[in-house]
C-alpha positions in Angstrom: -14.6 13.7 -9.2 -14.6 14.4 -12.9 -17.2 12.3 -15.4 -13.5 11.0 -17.2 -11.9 9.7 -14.2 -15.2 8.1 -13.4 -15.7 6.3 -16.7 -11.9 5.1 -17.2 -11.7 4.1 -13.5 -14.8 2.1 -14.6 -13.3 0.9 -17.8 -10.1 -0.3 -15.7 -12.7 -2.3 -13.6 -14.4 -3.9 -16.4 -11.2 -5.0 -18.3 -9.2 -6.2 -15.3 -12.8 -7.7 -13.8 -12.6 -9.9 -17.3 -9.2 -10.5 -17.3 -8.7 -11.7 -13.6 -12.4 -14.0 -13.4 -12.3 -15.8 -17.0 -8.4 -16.7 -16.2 -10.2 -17.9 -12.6 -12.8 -19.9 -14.6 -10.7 -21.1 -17.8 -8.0 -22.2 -15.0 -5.6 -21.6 -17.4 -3.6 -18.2 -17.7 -3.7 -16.8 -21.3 -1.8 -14.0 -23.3 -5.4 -12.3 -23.6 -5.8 -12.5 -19.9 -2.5 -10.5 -19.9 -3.7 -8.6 -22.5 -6.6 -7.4 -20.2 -4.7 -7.2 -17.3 -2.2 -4.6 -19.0 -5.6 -2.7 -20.1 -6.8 -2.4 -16.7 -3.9 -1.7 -15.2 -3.0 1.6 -18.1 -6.9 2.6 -17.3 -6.6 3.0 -13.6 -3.7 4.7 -14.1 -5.0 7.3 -16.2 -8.2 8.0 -14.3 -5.9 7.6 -10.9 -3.7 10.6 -12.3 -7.1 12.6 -13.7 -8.5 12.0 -9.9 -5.0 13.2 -8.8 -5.6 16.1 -10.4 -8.9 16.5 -9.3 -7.8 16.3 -5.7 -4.3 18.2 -5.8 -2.3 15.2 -5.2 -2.4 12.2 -3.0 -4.7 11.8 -0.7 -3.6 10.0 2.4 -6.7 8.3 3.2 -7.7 4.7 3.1 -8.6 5.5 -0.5 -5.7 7.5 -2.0 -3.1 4.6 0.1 -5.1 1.7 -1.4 -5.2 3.4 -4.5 -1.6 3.0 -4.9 -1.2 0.2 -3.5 -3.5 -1.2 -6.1 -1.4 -0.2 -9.2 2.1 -1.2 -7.8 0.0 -5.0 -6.9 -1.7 -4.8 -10.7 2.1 -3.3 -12.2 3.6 -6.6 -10.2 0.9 -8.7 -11.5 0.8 -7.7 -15.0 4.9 -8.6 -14.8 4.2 -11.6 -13.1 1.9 -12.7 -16.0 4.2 -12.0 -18.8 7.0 -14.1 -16.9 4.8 -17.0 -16.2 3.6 -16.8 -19.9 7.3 -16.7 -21.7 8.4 -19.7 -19.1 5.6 -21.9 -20.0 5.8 -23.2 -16.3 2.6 -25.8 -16.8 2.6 -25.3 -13.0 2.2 -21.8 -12.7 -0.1 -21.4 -15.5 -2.7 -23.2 -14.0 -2.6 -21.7 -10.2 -1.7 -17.9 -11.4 -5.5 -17.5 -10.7 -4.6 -17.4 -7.0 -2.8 -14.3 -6.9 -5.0 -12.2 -9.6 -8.3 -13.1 -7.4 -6.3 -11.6 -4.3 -5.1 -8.3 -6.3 -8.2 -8.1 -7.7 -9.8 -8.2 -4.4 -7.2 -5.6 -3.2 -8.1 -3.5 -6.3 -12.0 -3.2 -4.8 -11.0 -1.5 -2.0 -10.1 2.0 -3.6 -13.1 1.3 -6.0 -15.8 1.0 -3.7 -14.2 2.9 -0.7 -15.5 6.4 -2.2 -19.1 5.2 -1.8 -18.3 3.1 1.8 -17.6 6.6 3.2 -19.8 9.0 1.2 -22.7 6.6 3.4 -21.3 7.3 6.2 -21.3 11.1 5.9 
């Protein structure tokens, strides 16, 4: 895998990593948790398509499936924000947490996958 798609996979990590836990922490979603859920979410899929490239395609392993599935979870999530922001639903805005900590879980899975099976080999 290219040095780019390493370092702006890694970049989507750390902003969506800050995003995701101080929203967990503040217990309060935030426009700036949005904010760095949108940058996480346009990172991963820059160094998804450079890794695309990289690999001719898709690659319909545990990695390349739950690669995809990671961005269409962070695209839904990164709506989901923006709607529970502009509603102001006191409700939602304090248990919103919930669902980033599970995509975010999700997320790990095609992130750490690459070095789960490069052990094994």
């Amino acid at each position: 895998m290219s040095v780019g798609a390493t370092i702006t996979i890694t970049l989507a990590l750390a902003f969506y990593t800050i995003g995701v836990w101080s929203e967990r922490f503040q217990g309060r979603l935030k426009p700036w948790h949005l904010a760095m859920f949108v940058l996480g979410l346009a990172f991963d899929t820059v160094g998804t398509g450079m890794m695309f490239e990289f690999a001719g395609g898709l690659t319909r392993d545990v990695h390349g499936l739950t690669g995809v599935l990671a961005i269409v979870l962070m695209a839904v999530h990164a709506i989901w924000a923006a709607v529970v922001l502009w509603r102001r639903d006191e409700a939602w805005l304090t248990r919103f947490h919930r669902f980033s900590v599970v995509v975010w879980v999700v997320w790990l899975v095609p992130y750490f996958s690459p070095m789960f099976f490069a052990l094994g080999a």
